[in-house]
C-alpha positions as CSV (number, residue, x, y, z in Angstrom):
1,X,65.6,242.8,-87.2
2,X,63.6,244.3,-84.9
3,X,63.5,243.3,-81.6
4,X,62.4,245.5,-78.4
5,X,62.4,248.9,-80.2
6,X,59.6,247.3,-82.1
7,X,57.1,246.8,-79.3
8,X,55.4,250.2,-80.3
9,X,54.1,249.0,-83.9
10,X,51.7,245.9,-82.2
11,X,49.4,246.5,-79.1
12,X,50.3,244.6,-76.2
13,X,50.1,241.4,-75.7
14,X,48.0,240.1,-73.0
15,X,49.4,236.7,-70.8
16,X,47.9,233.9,-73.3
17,X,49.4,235.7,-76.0
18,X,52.9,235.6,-74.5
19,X,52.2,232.3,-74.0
20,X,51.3,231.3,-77.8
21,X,54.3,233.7,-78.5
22,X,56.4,231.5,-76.6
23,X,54.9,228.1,-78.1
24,X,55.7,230.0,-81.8
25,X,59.1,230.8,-81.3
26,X,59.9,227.1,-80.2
27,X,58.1,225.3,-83.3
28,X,59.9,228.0,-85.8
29,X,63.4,227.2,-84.3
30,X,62.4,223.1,-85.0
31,X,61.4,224.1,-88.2
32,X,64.1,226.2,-89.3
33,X,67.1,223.8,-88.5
34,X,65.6,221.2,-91.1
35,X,64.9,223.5,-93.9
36,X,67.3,225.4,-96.1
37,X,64.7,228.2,-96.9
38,X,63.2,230.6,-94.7
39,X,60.0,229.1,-92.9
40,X,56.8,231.3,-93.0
41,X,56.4,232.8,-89.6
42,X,52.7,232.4,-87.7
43,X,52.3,236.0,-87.1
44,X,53.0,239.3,-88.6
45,X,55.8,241.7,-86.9
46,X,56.9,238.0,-85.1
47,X,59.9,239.8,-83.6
48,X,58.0,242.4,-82.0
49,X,56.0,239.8,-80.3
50,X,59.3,237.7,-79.3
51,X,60.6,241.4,-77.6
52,X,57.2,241.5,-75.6
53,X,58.0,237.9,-74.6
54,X,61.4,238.8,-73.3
55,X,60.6,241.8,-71.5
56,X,57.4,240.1,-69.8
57,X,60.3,237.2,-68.9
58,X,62.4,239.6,-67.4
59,X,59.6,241.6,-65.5
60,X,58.5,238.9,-63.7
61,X,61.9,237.7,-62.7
62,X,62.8,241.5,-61.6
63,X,59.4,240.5,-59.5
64,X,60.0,237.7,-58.1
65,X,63.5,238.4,-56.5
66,X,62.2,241.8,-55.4
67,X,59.4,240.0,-53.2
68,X,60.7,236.9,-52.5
69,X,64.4,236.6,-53.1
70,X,66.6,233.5,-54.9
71,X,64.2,231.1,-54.4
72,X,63.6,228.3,-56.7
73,X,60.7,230.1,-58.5
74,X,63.6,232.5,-59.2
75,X,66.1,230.1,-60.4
76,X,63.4,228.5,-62.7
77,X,62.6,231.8,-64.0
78,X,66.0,232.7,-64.9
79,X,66.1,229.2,-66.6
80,X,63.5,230.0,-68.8
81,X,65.0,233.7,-69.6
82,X,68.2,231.6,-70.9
83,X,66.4,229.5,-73.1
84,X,64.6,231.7,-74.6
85,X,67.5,234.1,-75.2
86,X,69.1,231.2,-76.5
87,X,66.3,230.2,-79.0
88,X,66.1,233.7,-80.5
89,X,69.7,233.4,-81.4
90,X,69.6,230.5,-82.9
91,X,66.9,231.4,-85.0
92,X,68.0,234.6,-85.8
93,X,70.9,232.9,-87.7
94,X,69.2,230.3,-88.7
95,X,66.9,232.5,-90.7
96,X,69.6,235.2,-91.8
97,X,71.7,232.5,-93.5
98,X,68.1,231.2,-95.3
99,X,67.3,234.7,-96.6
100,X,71.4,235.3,-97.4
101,X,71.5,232.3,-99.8
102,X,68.5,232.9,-100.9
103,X,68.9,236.2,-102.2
104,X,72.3,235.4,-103.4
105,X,71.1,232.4,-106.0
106,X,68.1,234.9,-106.6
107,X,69.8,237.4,-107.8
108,X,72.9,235.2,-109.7
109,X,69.9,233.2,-111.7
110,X,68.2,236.3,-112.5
111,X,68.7,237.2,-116.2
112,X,71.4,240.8,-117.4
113,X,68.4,242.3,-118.7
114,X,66.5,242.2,-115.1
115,X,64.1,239.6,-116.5
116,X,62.1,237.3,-113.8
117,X,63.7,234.1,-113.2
118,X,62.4,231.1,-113.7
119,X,60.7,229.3,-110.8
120,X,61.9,225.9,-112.0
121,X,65.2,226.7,-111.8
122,X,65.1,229.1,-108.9
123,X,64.8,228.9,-105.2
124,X,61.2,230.1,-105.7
125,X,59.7,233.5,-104.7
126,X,58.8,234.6,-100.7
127,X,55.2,235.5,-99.5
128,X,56.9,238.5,-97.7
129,X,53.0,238.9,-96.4
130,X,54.0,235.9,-93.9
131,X,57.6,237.3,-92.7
132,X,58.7,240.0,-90.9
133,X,59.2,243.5,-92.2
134,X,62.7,243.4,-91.1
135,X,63.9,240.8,-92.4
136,X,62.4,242.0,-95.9
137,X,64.8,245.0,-95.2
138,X,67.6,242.5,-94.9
139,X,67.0,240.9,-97.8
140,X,66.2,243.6,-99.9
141,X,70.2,245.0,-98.8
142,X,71.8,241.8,-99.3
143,X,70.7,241.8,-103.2
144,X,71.4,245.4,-103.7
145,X,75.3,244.4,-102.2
146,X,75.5,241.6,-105.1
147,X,74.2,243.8,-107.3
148,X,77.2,246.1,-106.9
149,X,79.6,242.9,-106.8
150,X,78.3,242.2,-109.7
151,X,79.0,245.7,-111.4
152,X,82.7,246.0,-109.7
153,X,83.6,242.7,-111.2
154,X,82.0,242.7,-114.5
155,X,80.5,239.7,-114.0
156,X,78.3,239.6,-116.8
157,X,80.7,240.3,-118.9
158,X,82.8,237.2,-117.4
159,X,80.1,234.8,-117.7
160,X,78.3,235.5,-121.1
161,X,80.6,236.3,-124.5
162,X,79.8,239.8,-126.1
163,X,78.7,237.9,-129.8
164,X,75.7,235.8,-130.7
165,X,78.2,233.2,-132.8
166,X,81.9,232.2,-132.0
167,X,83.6,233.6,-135.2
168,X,84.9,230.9,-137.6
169,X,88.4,229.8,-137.7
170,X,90.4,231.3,-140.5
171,X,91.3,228.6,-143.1
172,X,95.3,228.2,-143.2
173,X,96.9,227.7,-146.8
174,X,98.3,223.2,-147.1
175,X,101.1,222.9,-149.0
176,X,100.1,219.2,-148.9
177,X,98.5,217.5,-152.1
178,X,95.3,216.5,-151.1
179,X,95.1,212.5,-150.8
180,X,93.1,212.4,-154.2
181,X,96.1,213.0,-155.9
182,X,97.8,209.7,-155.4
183,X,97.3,207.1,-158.1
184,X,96.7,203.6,-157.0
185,X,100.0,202.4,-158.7
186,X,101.6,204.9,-156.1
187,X,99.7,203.1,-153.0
188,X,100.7,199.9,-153.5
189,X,104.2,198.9,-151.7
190,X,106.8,196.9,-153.4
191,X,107.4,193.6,-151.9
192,X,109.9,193.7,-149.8
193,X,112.8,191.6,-151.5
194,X,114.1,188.2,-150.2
195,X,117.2,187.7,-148.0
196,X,119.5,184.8,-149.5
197,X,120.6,183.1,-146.4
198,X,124.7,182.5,-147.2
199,X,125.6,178.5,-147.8
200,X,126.4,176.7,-144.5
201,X,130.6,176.8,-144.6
202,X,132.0,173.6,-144.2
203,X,133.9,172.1,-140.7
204,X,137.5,170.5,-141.4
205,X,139.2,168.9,-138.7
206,X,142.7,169.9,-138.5
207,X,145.0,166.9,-138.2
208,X,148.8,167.4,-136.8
209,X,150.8,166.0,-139.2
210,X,153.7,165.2,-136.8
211,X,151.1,162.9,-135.1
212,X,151.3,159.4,-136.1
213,X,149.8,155.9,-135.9
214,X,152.5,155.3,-133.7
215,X,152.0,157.7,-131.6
216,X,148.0,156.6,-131.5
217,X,149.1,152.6,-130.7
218,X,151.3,154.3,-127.5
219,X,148.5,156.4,-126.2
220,X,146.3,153.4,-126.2
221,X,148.7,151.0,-124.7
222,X,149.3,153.2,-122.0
223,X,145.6,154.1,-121.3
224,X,144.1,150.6,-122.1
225,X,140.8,151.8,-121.2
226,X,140.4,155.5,-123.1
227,X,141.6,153.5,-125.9
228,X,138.6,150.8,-126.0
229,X,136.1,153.0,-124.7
230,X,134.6,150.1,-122.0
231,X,134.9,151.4,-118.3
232,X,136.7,148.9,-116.0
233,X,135.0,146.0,-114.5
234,X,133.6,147.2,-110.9
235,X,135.0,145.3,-108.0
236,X,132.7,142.7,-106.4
237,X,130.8,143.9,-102.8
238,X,132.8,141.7,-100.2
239,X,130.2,139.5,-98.5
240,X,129.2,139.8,-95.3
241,X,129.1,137.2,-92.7
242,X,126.3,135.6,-91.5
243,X,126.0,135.5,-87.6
244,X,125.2,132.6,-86.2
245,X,124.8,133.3,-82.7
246,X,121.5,134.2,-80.9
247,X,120.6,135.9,-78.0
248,X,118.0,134.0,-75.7
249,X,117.2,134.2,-71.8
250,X,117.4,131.4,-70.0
251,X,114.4,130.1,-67.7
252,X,115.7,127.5,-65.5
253,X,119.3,126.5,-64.2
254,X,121.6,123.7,-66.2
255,X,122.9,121.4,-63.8
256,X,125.6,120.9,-66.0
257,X,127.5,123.0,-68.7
258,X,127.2,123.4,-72.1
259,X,129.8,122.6,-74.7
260,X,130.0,125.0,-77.6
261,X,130.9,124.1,-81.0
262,X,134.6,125.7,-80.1
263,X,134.9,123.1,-77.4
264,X,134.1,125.6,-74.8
265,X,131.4,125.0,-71.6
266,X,128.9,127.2,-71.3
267,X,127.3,127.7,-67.7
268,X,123.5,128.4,-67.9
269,X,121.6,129.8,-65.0
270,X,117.9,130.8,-64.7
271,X,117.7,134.7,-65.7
272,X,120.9,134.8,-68.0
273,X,121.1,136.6,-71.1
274,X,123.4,134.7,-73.2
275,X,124.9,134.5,-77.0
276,X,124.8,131.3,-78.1
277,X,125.3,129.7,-81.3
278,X,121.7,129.1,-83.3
279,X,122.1,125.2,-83.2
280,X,122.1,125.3,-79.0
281,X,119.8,128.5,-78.8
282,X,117.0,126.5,-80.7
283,X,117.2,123.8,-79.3
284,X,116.9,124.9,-75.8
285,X,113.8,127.4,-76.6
286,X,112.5,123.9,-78.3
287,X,112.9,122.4,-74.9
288,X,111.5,125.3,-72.9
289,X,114.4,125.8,-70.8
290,X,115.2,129.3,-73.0
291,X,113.2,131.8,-74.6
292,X,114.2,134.6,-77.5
293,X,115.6,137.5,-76.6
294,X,116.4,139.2,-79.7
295,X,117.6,143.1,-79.8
């Protein structure tokens, strides 16, 4: 592209100029990073102008510190240098991978022959009247280099066959009878013929014959109960005891003892816990001199 070289084929630009210049190269750089294609540029020879723009930058920077030094106006000067440096770059590859790809699928879509493609199927045609002449240049060198990839690896030859129809497939001799052949007395299967299960053989029970009735009458004397079949009687569940003793807490003090049914005293005092047989233990709770005390 061109860049300073190119200030001689535009007059130069006056301050407000620069200044739209700048304003232009900012809105193209937005532009560009959203959009596949290349984006028309506002101005013919654009990168002519954006040289002017950098060299004005740089003048006035150049001024600056000779007059006044590293002053702020300085720094902010050489801020704005650095950005706009930086925007050029970016745009710069923005825009030469737009007009690589596009004059890669241009010319791979494009017919043997050299026919004009198709805009329905193609990326569609540049306005070159609203892009710079350089990058014309570039484009116009990156076809010719896919044209020669092209030639160097035969490519039409790869991609397209060299006849209008794909010859026929040569008909191979069957030594098979064609299906039309077989009568229908043929198709039909036999039945399949019936399995004859053998007759179900017959159990004997082998007897010994040196085993006797005899024999029979000892075996069940001496096992009573293999011999009758009944299971022996079950013993009966022993029976258990009823107690007859209670447990009660006495509430006041007997002034004199208690005879038991075993003929023994029984000494009562207020706050005991005593067993004592059911007859005696009711009939002091009755009374109110003893109270339950069951576990």
């Amino acid at each position: 592209m061109s860049g300073m070289e190119g200030d001689n084929e535009i007059p130069r630009l006056n301050s407000h100029q620069l200044v739209a210049v700048d304003k232009a190269l900012m809105e193209i750089s937005r532009k560009q990073r959203s959009s596949i294609i290349p984006v028309e540029l506002p101005m013919p020879n654009f990168w002519a102008a954006v040289g002017q723009l950098v060299t004005h930058l740089e003048s006035e920077l150049a001024e600056t510190m000779r007059t006044e030094g590293p002053t702020a106006k300085a720094q902010l000067q050489t801020r704005k240098l650095g950005v706009t440096r930086t925007q050029v770059s970016d745009l710069t590859r923005l825009r030469l991978n737009a007009f690589t790809q596009h004059a890669i699928l241009s010319n791979l879509l494009r017919a043997p022959e050299g026919d004009s493609m198709s805009e329905d199927i193609g990326p569609g045609m540049i306005e070159w009247e609203r892009h710079d002449p350089s990058e014309r240049a570039f484009y116009s060198g990156i076809g010719h280099l896919v044209d020669k990839y092209k030639h160097e690896v035969s490519l039409n030859s790869l991609l397209r066959s060299s006849w209008e129809a794909p010859p026929m497939a040569p008909e191979t001799p069957s030594h098979t009878a064609p299906l039309t052949e077989f009568t229908v007395d043929e198709q039909r299967a036999t039945p399949p013929e019936k399995k004859v299960a053998p007759p179900p053989q017959e159990q004997t029970n082998w007897e010994d014959p040196d085993y006797d009735e005899e024999d029979r009458i000892r075996e069940m004397d001496a096992f009573p109960e293999m011999g009758t079949g009944a299971a022996p009687p079950a013993e009966p569940a022993p029976i258990q005891p009823v107690s007859d003793m209670r447990r009660i807490l006495v509430l006041q003090d007997m002034s004199e003892p208690i005879v038991a049914e075993d003929g023994s005293e029984i000494t009562l005092n207020a706050g005991d816990i005593e067993n004592c047989p059911s007859i005696i233990a009711d009939t002091l709770i009755a009374a109110g001199l003893a109270e339950a005390a069951d576990l």
